[in-house]
N, C-alpha and C positions, 0 to 999 in steps of 0.2 A: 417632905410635903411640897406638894407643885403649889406655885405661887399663881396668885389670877391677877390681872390688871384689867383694868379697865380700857375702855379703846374710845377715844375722843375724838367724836366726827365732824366734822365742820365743811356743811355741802354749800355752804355760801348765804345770802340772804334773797328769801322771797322777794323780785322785781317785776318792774312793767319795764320793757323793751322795745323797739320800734323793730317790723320783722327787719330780716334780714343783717340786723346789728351781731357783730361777731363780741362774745362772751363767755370769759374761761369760769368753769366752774370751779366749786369748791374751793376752802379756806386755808391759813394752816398756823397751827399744826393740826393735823390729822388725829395725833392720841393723845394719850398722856403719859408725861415723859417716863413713867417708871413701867411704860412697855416695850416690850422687844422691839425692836427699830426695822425688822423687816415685814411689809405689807402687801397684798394683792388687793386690787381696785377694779370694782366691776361695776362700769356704770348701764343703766337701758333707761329706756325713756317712756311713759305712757301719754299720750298715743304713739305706739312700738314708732319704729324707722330707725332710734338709734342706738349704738351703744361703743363702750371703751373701757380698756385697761388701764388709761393713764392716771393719774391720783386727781390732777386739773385739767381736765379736757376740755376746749376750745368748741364754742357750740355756734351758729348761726340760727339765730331767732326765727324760728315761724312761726307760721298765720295764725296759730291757731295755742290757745291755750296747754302746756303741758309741763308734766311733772317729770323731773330728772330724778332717780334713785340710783345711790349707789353704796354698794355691800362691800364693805372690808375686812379683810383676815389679816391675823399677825400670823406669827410662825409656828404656833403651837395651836393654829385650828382656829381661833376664837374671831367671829365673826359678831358683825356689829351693822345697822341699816338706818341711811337716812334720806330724806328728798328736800328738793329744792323746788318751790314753780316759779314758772317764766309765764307771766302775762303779756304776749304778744299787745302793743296801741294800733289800733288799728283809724281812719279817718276818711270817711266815706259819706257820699252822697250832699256835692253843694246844690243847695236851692238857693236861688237868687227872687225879692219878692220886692217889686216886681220883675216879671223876667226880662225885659228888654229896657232900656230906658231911649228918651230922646235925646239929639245931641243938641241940648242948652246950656250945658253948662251949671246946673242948675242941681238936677234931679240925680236923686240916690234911690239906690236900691239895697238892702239888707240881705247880705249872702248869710245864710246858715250850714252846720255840717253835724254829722251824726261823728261820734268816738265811742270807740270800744276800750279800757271801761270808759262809763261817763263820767263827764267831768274833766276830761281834762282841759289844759290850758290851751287855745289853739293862737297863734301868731299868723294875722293874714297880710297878704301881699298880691301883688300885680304880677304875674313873671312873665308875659309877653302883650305889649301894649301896643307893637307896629308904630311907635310914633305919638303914639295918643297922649293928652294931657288928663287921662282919664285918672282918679286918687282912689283908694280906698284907707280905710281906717285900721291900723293893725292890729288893734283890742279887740274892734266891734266889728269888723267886715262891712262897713259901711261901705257902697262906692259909687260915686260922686263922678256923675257923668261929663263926659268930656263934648269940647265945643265941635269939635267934628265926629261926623259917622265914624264907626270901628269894631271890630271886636277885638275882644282882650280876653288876655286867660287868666283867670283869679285862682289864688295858690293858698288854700289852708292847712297849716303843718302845725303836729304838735309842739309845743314849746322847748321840751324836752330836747327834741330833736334840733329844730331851730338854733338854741346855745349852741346845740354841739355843730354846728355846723354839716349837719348832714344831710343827705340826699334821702331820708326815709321820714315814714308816717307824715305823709302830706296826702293832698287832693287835688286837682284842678279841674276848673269844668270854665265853659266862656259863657259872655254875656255879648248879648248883642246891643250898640248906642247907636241913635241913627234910625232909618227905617231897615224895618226886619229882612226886607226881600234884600235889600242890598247885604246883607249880611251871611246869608247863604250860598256860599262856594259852589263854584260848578267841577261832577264828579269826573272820573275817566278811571278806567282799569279796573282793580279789585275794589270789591266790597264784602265787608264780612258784618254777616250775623250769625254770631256764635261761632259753631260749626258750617255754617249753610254758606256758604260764598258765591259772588255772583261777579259773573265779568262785563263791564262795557264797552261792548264794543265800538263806540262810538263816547265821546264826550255831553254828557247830557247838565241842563238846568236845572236848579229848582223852578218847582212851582208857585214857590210861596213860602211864608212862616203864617202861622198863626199865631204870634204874639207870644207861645212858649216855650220859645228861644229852640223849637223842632223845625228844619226846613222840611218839608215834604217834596220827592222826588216822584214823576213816575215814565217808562218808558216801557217800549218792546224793543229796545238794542243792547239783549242780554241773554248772555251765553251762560247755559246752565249745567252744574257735576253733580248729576244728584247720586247718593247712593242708597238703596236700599234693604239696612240687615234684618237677618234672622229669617230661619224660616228654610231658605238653602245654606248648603253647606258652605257653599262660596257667594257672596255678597253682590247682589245687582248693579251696576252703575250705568245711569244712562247720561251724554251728554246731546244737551239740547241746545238750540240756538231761534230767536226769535223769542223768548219768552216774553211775557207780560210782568213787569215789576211795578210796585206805588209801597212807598215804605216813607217814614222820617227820619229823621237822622237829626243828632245834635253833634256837634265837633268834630273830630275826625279822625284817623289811627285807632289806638289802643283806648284814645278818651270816648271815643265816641259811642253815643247811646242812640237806639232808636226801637222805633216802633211801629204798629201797623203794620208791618210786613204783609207782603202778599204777592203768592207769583200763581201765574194763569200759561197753559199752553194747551193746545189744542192741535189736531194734525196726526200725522201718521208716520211715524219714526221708521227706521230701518228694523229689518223683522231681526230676534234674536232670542233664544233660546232660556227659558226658564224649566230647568231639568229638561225634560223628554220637550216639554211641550215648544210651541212658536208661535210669538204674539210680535203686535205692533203697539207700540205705545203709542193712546190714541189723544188721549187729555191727562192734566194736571193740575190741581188746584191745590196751594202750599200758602200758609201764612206762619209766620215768627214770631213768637212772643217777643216783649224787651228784654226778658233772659234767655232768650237763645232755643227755646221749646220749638219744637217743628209739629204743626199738622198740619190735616189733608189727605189727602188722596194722591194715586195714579191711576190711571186707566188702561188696561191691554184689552187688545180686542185678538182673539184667534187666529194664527195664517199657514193653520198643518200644510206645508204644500208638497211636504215630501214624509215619507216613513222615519221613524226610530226605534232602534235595538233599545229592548230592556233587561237583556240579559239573554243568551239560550236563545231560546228558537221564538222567544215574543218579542210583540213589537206594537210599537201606537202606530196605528196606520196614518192615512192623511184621512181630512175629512172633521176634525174635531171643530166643534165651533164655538160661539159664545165669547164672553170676555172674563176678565175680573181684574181686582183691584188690590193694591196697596195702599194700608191707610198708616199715616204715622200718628203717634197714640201719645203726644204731647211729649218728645221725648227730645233733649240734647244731643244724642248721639245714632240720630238716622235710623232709630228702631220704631217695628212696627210689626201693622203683621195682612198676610195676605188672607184675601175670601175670594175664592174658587167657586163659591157657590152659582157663579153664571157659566158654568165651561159646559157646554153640552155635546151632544153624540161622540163621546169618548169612543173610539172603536179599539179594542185590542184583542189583536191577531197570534196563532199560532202557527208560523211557519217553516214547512220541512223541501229545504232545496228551494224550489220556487211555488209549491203549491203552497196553498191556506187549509190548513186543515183544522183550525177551529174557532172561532170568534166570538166575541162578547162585545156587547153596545150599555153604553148607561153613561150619566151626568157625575163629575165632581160633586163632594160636598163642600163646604166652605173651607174646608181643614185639607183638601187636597185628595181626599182619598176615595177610589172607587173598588166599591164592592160587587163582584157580579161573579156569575157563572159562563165559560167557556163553554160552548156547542158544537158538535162537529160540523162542518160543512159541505154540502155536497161530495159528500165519499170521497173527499182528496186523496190521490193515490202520491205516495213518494218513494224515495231510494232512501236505504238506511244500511248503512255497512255490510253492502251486499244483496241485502234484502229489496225485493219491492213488495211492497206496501200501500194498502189503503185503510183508509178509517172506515167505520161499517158505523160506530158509537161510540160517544165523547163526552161528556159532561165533569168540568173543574170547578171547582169555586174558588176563588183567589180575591187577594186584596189588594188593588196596587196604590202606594202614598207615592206622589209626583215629588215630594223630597228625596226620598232616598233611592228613582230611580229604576225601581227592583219591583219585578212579579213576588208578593209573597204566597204560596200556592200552599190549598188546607185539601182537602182530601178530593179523592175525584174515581174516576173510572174508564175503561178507555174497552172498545172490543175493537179487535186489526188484524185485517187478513191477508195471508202471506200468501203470497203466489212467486211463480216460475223458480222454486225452487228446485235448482241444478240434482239432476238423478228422480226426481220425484215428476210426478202429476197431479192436478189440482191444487187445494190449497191447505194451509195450517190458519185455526182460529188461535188468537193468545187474547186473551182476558188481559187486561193489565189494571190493577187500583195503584191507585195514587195517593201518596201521603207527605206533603209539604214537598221534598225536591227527591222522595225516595218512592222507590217505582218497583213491585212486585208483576209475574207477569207468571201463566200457567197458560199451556199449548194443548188447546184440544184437535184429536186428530179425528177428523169423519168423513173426509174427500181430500184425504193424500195418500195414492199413489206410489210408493217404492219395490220397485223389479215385481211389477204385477202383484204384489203384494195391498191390499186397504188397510190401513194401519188405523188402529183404535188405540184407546185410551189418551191418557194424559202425560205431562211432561212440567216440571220449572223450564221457566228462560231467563236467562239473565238478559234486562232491559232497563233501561234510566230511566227517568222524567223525562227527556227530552224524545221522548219514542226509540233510541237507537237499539237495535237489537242485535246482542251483541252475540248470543250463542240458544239452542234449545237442546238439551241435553238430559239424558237419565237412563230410565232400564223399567224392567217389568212393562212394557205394552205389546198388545198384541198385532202379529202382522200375518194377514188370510191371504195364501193363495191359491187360489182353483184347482191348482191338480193337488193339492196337499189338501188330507181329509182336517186334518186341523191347525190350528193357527200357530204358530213361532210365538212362541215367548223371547223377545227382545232383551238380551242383557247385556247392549251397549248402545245409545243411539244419542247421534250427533249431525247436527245442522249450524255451519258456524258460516260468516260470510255469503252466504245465501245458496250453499251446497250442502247437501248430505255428504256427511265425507266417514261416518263411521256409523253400520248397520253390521249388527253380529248377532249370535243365536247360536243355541246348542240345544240337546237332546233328542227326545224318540220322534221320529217324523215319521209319516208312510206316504210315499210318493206313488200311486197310481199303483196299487196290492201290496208296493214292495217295503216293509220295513227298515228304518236306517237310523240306524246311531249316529247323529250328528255329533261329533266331536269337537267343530269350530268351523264358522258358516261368517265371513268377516267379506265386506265390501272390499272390491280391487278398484282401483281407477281404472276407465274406460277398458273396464272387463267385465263388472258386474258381482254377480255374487256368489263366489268361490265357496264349497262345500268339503268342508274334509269329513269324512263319512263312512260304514261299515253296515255289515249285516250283520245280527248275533245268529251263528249256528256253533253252539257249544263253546266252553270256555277254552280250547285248545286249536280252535279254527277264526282265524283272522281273514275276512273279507274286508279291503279296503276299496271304495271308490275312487277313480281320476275324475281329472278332469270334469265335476258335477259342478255345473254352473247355471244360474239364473241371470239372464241377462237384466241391461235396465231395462227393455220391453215387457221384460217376465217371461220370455218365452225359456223352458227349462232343457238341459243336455247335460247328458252323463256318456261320460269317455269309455271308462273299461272297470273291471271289477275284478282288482289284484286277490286272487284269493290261495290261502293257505290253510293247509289244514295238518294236525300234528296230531290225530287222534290213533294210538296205537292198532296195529301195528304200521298204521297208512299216515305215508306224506304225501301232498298233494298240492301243487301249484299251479295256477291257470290266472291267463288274463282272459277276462270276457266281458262283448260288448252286449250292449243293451238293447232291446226292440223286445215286440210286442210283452209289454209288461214282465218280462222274464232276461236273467243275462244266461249267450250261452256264449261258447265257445268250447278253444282244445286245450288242455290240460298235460301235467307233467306230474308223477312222482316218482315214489319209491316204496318196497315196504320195509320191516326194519330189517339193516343189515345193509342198502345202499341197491335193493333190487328196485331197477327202475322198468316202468310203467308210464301209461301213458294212455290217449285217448279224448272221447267225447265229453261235454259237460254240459246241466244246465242246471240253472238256480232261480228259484221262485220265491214266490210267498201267498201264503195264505193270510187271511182272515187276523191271526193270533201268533203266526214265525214263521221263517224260512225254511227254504228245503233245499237238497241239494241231491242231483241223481248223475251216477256216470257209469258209461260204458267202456267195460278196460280192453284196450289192446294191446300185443307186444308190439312194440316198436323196431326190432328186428329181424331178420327172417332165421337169421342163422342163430339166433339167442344171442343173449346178453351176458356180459362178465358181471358181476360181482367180489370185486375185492381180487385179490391175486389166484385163490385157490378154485374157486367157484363161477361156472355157468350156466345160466337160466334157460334153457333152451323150449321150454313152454310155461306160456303165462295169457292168461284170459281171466275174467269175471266180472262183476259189477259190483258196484259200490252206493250206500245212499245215507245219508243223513236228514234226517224228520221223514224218511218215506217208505212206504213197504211195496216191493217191487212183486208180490202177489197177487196184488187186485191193483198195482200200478197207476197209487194214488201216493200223495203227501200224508205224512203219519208222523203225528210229533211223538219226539222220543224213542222212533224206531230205527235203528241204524244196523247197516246191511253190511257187511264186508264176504264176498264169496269166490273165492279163484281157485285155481291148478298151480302145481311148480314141478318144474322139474330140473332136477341136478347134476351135472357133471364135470369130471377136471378139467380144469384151464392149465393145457402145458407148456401153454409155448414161453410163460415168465419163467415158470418154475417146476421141475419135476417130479413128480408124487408119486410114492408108491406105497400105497397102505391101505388102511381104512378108514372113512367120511362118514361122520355121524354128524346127522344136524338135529340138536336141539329146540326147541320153541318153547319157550315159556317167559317169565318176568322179563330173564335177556337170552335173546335166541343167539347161540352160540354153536360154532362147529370143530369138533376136536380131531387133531390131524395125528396119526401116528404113522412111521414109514421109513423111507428114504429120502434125502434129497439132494438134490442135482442144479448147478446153477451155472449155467443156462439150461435148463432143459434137455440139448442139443451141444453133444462135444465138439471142441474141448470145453471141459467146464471151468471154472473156476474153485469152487472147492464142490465137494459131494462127501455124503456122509451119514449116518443115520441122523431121524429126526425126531423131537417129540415136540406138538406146538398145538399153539389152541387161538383162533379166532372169533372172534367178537364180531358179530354180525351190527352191522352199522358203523365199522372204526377203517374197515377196507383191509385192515394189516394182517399179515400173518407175522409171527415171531415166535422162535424160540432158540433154542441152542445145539451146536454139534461138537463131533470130536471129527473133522474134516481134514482133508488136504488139502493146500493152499498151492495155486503155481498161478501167477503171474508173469509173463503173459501166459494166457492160459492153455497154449500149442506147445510151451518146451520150459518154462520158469524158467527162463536166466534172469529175468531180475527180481524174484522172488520165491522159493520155494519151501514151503513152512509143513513140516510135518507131526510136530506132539504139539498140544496147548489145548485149550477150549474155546471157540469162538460161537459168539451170539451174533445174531440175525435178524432181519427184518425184512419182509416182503409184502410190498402190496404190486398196485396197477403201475404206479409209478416207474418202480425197479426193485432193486435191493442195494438193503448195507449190509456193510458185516464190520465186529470191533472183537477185538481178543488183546488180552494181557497179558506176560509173563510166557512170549512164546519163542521157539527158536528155529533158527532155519540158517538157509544160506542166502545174501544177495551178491547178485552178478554171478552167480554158480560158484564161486572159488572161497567168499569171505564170509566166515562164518560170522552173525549177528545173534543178539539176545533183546529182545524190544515189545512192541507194542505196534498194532494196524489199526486205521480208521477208513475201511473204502465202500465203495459206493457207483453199483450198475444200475444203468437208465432200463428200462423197459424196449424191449423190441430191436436195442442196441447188444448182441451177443458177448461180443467185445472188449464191449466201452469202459470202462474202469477209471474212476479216481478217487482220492486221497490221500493219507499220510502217511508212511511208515519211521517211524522213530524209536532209537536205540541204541546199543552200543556195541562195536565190534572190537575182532579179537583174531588178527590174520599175520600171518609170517610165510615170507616166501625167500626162496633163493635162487637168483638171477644173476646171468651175466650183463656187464654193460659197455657200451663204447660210445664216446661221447667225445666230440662229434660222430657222426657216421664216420666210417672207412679210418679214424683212427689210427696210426701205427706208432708206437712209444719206442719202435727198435732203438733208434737214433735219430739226434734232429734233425737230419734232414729228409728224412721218411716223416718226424712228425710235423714238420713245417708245411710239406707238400700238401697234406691232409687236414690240416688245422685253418679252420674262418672263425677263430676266435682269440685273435691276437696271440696262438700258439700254446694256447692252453687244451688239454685235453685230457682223460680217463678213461684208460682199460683195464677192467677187473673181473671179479665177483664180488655181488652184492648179499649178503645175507639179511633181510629187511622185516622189520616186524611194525605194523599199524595198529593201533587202537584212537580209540577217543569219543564221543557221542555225536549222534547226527538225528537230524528232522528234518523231509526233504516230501516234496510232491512226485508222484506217478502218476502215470498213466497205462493205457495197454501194451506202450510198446519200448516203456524204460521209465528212467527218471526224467521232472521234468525239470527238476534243480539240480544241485550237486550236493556230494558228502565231505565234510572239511575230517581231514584226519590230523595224526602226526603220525611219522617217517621218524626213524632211527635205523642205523643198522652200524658194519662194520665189514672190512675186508681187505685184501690183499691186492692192490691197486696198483699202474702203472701212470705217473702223473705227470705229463710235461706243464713244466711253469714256462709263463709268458718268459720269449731271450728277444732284445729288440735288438742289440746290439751283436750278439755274437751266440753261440750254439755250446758254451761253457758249461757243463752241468744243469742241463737243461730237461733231462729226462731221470725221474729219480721212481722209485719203485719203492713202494712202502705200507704198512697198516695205512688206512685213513679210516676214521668216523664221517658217519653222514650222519644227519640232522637237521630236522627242519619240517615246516606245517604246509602240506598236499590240499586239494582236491579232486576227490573222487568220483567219473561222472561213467554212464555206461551209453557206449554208440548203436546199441542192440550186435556187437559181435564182439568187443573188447572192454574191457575194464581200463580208465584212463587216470594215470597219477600228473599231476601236475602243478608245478608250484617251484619254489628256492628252497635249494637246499646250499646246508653250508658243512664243506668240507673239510676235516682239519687233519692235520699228517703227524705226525709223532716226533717233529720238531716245533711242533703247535703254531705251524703257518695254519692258514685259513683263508678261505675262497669261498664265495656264494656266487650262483649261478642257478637259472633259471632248467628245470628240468622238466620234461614232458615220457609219462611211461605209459606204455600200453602192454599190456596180459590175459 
C-alpha cells in the first residue's frame, strides 16, 4: 500500500515593504516531517516578471502590489500550492499649506503626504536646509520658518523605513521662506518634461512665483528634439532651434514638477522627406501636461522640388502642393497621428525611359491616401526591350497610401502600338488589361507587313505591368501574298527583341498557275524566306524546288526545279528553271535496264495539277551501251504525264510513254556468240546463250561456252563456264588452268572471274591445286588482277655449284675459286617443294612472292672453311638440304631463294644463304 504524506508549505507571511527592500521568501520547514525529504520549487509572480527554483528565493520589492506563488513536489509526484503578498509602502505627493512662508521666524506651514496603504506612520525631517535655521516637527510636519530667506528640502519617510535606517519609502519636495522670486533658481542646459526635453541654450531667469511655490520661466533660447511616431514606418525627428517655451517648474532634477507647458515655433525648417512626399516644417504649437502628456500640433507646408520613384516606372512628380499636420493626441510617448487632408494636386506619373506615358492628378485624404485613375498622355512613344512603342490608350485605377510608399494598381487597360519592327513594315496592335501588377497582352495584326506578306489574325504576348514587351508569339494566322492565290497558314511565328526572327508555314500553295507542296517555308537571316517545296505529279515522281525565296521586300524567286520521275518503265531527271509561269529545261534518263535517254522538258500547271511533257532524243550518234552485252543504237519518242500529246493539251491522268529501240552486240568488253532475246514485262530481262571470249580480241583470257542471263537495270551479265585459263594471256607462264568450273561476271566496268577446286601449272613447271579470285578493267585487254591461292606439289632434279666456277678437286683449286671463306658445293640436287601460298598477280607475273619448303638429298662435293692450312679440307659425301624458300617469277625464270642448311653424314651442319633460278 503507497503511503501519502502530506506536504507543509510555508511561503512566509503577508507584508508591507518599502519598494526596492530585498526579501527572502518563504519559511521552513517546507513539509512535514514524515515526507520524503526530496522537493522541487517552483515560484512566479502575479503581475508575471518573476520566477525561481530556489525553496527561499531573494526578491526585491516593487512598486506595485503582488502575489508570490509557489508549487512544490516531493518525489513521488505530489504537489502542493501556496502565495505570499508583498504590499509595496509607497509616499507621494507633499503639499505644504501654506506654500511659501516669510522669513520671520515665526510662521509655520503644515506639510502633508499621501501613503499607499493609508495610514501609515510617516517620520518628517529637513534633509537639505543650506544653512537655514529653518525646524519642522517630526510627528506633525509642522515647519517653522526660518529668520533668513531659503529654501529647504522637507523629507517624509515611512516609519517603518526610518528605524531601519534606510534609503527607501520617503518623499521630498521644498518650500520656499523668504520672498518667492528670490527663491527660484536660474536654469541652463537640459530640461525635461516627461519624455519631451528641451535644451537652453543660453542661461535664463525666472519670471516670477506665484506664491505656489511654481517658478514660472519663459524664453526663445531653446533648442528643440521633437519626434513624431506612428504612421511611417520609420519615426520623424525634427530638431529646431529658436523655439518659444513659458512653462513652471517646482524643484529641480528628478524632484521636480511642473506645469503649463508650452512651446510655439514658427519659420521654415529645412525641406525633408515624409515617404515619397517634401515638406518644410512651417509652425509648431506643443503644450505638457504635469504628467508628461504631449499635445498640439506641427505644421508642413509642401516643397516637391524634384520627382520620386514609387516603385517601377511610377513616380510623384514635382509640383504637389498644400500642407498638413501632426497632432499629438495627449500622449507620453510622442504618438500621434497625421491629416493629409491639405496636400493638393498630387501628380503621379507613369514613365517609360524618359517619356510620360500616363498621369493622374487628385488631393490626399486625411489618412494619406489617393485614389484615382492613370490616363494616357499624349501618345508617348518609348523603347521596351527592343520594341518601340507608343501608347494609343491607357486607363489604370490605383491606390497610392504615402505610408507604404507603393503604386497599389487594381485593374486597368492599356492599347500600344508597335512599330519598326525588324523584317516587318508597319505596325502590331497589343491590347493589354491589367490586373493589380499582372499584365495579359493579345497582338492584333492589320498593318504588318512581313516578306510582302499582310498578316492577319491574332497572337499572345508576353508583357508585364510595367509595358515591357518581352516576346509575340503563336501559330494559326494568316499571311496574304499577291502572287500566291491564297493566304499561309502560319505555324510558327515569333517577334522577340523587336525583330521577327521566326516566320514558317507549310502546305498546298499555288504561286502564279503553278501548284507546290510546301514542306517547310522558315525565315533565314538576311535572306528572307527560304521555301523547301515540290510539284505533285504522281506518287513515284518527285519534283523538288531550289532555291524558292521571298525576300523581306516580298519580291519572289525560284532557282530550278530538281525533278525525278520513277514511273515504270521511265527514269527521268532534269533541273529546270522557271519563267513564264512554267519550268522548262533539259533532262536525263533511262528506261528500265539502264537505257539512257535524254532531251527537252517542260512542266506546268493547270487550274487543279501539274503536267509534265518531253521530247526524247538519243543522246548519241553512234548509239548507246547498255550493261556489257547490249547496244542502243536508235531511240526516239515522247513522253507526258497529266497530258495527251493528240490535241497537245494538259490531260490529268493521261500518261504517254511512246519510242523505238533498237539492239545490238557490244564486243569490244565481251565476246558473244549466240542468241539475244530480250524480254519486257514485270522485269525486262535478256537471256544470253553461246560462246564466250574475254577479251573479245586475242589473246583471251579464258574462252568457253556460255550460258547467262541479264537483268535489265543491274548492268551485269554473269554466269558460268568450263574455260581455259592462261595468264598472262599471250603464253601462261604464270598461270595455266585447264579442268575446273569457273563463274563470271561482266558488266561496263570489266569482268571478274572466281573458280574452286581447280588445277593447273604456275610458272609453267610447278604444278598447284587452289583456288583464283581476278579481275579485268574494261577497255584494258590486258590488265589483270587478283589472287591466286593454293598449294603445290613440285620435285626437280638439278645440278649445283656454289659459288660460281667452283672446283672441289683440291684446295688449292678450291681456294682460288671460293669468296666465302673457302667454303663451297658441287653436286646434284634432287629437290622436292610443297607447302601453301596466297600471293597477288598481275598480267605480267606475281606481284608478291610464294614461301615454300625445300628438302632434298644428294651426292656432293663440299670444302669446309681451312684458315690455317689445306688439311682435309675437300670431302665428298651424302649431304641433306633443308630449309624454307621463296618463290618469285621474273616473267622468264622461276626464282628459289632463301637459307638453306646443309648437313653431311658426320652431322656437321652449315647454313647459307641460296638463290636458284629454273
Amino acid at each position: 500500500m503507497q503511503n501519502t504524506f502530506a506536504i507543509d508549505i510555508n511561503p512566509g507571511e503577508n507584508r508591507t515593504e518599502c519598494p526596492g527592500t530585498k526579501v527572502r521568501l518563504g519559511g521552513s520547514p517546507t513539509a512535514g516531517p514524515d515526507s520524503p525529504d526530496k522537493y522541487t520549487y517552483q515560484w512566479h509572480s502575479v503581475p508575471g516578471g518573476f520566477s525561481s527554483s530556489e525553496a527561499n528565493p531573494e526578491i526585491t520589492v516593487p512598486d506595485v502590489k503582488t502575489v508570490y506563488v509557489v508549487r512544490v513536489t516531493d518525489a513521488d509526484g505530489f504537489t502542493c500550492q501556496e502565495s505570499v503578498t508583498i504590499t509595496p509602502v509607497l509616499v507621494k505627493g507633499i503639499k505644504f499649506n501654506p506654500s511659501t512662508l516669510p522669513a520671520d521666524g515665526r510662521s509655520t506651514s503644515l506639510a502633508t503626504v499621501t501613503t499607499e496603504p493609508s495610514g501609515r506612520t510617516i517620520v518628517w525631517s529637513i534633509s537639505e536646509a543650506s544653512g537655514s535655521d529653518a525646524t519642522i516637527g517630526e510627528s506633525n510636519g509642522r515647519v517653522k520658518a526660518s529668520t533668513e530667506p531659503a529654501t529647504i528640502k522637507v523629507r517624509a519617510q515611512d516609519k517603518q523605513a526610518a528605524d531601519n535606517k534606510t534609503e527607501t519609502c520617503y518623499s521630498e519636495e521644498n518650500i520656499c521662506i523668504g520672498d518667492p522670486e528670490e527663491c527660484c533658481p536660474d536654469l541652463s542646459g537640459e530640461v525635461k518634461f516627461g519624455l519631451l526635453r528641451i535644451h537652453l541654450t543660453e542661461s535664463i531667469q525666472s519670471t516670477g512665483s506665484a506664491g505656489d511655490g511654481y517658478c514660472s520661466y519663459s524664453t526663445n533660447k531653446v533648442r528643440l528634439h521633437l519626434d513624431m511616431k506612428g504612421f511611417f514606418h520609420t519615426p520623424v525627428s525634427i530638431d529646431l532651434d529658436g523655439v518659444r517655451a513659458s512653462w513652471k517648474q517646482k524643484g529641480s532634477g528628478a524632484e521636480m514638477s511642473f506645469k503649463e507647458v508650452s512651446l510655439e515655433w514658427s519659420g521654415k525648417a529645412p525641406t525633408r522627406q515624409f515617404g515619397p512626399i517634401m515638406a518644410n516644417l512651417t509652425g509648431m504649437k506643443l503644450t505638457v501636461t504635469s504628467d508628461g502628456a504631449i499635445s498640439g500640433e506641427t505644421k508642413f507646408t509642401i516643397n516637391q522640388v524634384e520627382a520620386v520613384s514609387l516603385g517601377g516606372i511610377a513616380e510623384l512628380a514635382k509640383g504637389t502642393s498644400g500642407e498638413f499636420v501632426y497632432r499629438y493626441t495627449s500622449s507620453t510617448s510622442f504618438e500621434g497621428e497625421y491629416d493629409f487632408g491639405g496636400v493638393k494636386n498630387v501628380i503621379i506619373q507613369l514613365k517609360k525611359n524618359t517619356s510620360v506615358i500616363a498621369e493622374a492628378k487628385g488631393s490626399l485624404t486625411s489618412k494619406g491616401d489617393l485614389n484615382a485613375e492613370l490616363i494616357a498622355k499624349n501618345s508617348a512613344s518609348f523603347s521596351t526591350k527592343g520594341f518601340n512603342a507608343s501608347i494609343k490608350k491607357l486607363r489604370w485605377k490605383f491606390t497610392w497610401k504615402i505610408d507604404e510608399n507603393d503604386i497599389v494598381f487594381k485593374d486597368g487597360e492599356a492599347e500600344i502600338a508597335i512599330k519598326e519592327i525588324k523584317n516587318t513594315k508597319g505596325e502590331v496592335t497589343v491590347d493589354v488589361s491589367m490586373n493589380g501588377n499582372a499584365a495579359e497582352g493579345t497582338a492584333k495584326f492589320s498593318n504588318l507587313i512581313a516578306f510582302g506578306c499582310k498578316i492577319e489574325g491574332s497572337l499572345s504576348t508576353t508583357v508585364d505591368y510595367e509595358f515591357n514587351l518581352h516576346e509575340i508569339s503563336g501559330s494559326k494566322i494568316k499571311a496574304k501574298h499577291q502572287d500566291f492565290e491564297n493566304p499561309f497558314e502560319i505555324s510558327e511565328f515569333k517577334i522577340i527583341n523587336g525583330e521577327l526572327t521566326i516566320f514558317s508555314f507549310k502546305g498546298k500553295v499555288k504561286y502564279k498557275k503553278i501548284n507546290f507542296n510546301v514542306s517547310k517555308a522558315i525565315y533565314v537571316k538576311d535572306k528572307g524566306l527560304t521555301i523547301s517545296a515540290n510539284l505533285e505529279i504522281g506518287k513515284s515522281t518527285k519534283c523538288d524546288v531550289t532555291d524558292f525565296i521571298i525576300s523581306g521586300e516580298g519580291s519572289v524567286s525560284i532557282g530550278k526545279l530538281v525533278f525525278e520521275s520513277t514511273n515504270y518503265p521511265l527514269t527521268i531527271k532534269a533541273s529546270l528553271s522557271y519563267g513564264n509561269d512554267a519550268f522548262r529545261g533539259k533532262y536525263t534518263g533511262s528506261l528500265e535496264g539502264g537505257i539512257k535517254i535524254g532531251g527537252e522538258v517542260v512542266l506546268g500547271s493547270m487550274e487543279d495539277f501539274n503536267y509534265g511533257f518531253f521530247e526524247l532524243t538519243m543522246q548519241s550518234a553512234k548509239g548507246f551501251p547498255v550493261g556489257p552485252v547490249i547496244r542502243i543504237d536508235e531511240l526516239g519518242g515522247r513522253f507526258g504525264y497529266n497530258y495527251d500529246h493528240r490535241n497537245n493539251s494538259a490531260s490529268e491522268g493521261t500518261y504517254l510513254i511512246g519510242f523505238v529501240l533498237g539492239i545490238k552486240d557490244a564486243a569490244d568488253i565481251i565476246g558473244l556468240k549466240g542468241d539475244v532475246t530480250l524480254v519486257i514485262g514485270n522485269k525486262s530481262s535478256l537471256e544470253l546463250e553461246g560462246e564466250v571470249r574475254v577479251p573479245a580480241r586475242s589473246p583471251h583470257y579464258f574462252k568457253g561456252a556460255l550460258k547467262a542471263s541479264y537483268l535489265l537495270g543491274t548492268n551485269d551479265v554473269s554466269g558460268s563456264t568450263n574455260a581455259s585459263l592462261k595468264i598472262p594471256a599471250r603464253n601462261g607462264n604464270l598461270l595455266s588452268l585447264s579442268t575446273g568450273k569457273m563463274n563470271f561476271k561482266v558488266n561496263q566496268s570489266g569482268w571478274s572471274a572466281k573458280a574452286m577446286g581447280i588445277s593447273g601449272h604456275i610458272m609453267k613447271q610447278v604444278t598447284m591445286n587452289g583456288s583464283i579470285d581476278l579481275r579485268g578493267a574494261a577497255g584494258d585487254d590486258e590488265g589483270i588482277t587478283g589472287t591466286v591461292t593454293g598449294a603445290i606439289d613440285y620435285s626437280k632434279e638439278m645440278q649445283i655449284i656454289y659459288p660460281e666456277r667452283f672446283d672441289p678437286t683440291n684446295c688449292v683449286t678450291a681456294d682460288n675459286s671460293d669468296t666465302r671463306l673457302g667454303f663451297g658445293i658441287h653436286g646434284y640436287f634432287s629437290l622436292k617443294m610443297g607447302g601453301s601460298f596466297n600471293t597477288q598477280v598481275n598480267s605480267e607475273g606475281f606481284t608478291g612472292i610464294i614461301k615454300t619448303h625445300v628438302n632434298g638429298i644428294s651426292r656432293v662435293s663440299v670444302k669446309w672453311p681451312c684458315i690455317a692450312t689445306c688439311v682435309d679440307c675437300v670431302r665428298s659425301s651424302n649431304v641433306n638440304v633443308d630449309g624454307d624458300m621463296e618463290m618469285s617469277y621474273d616473267g622468264s625464270f622461276t626464282i628459289l631463294k632463301g637459307h638453306l642448311k646443309f648437313t653431311g653424314a658426320d652431322h656437321e651442319e652449315e647454313s647459307r644463304p641460296i638463290v636458284l633460278k629454273f
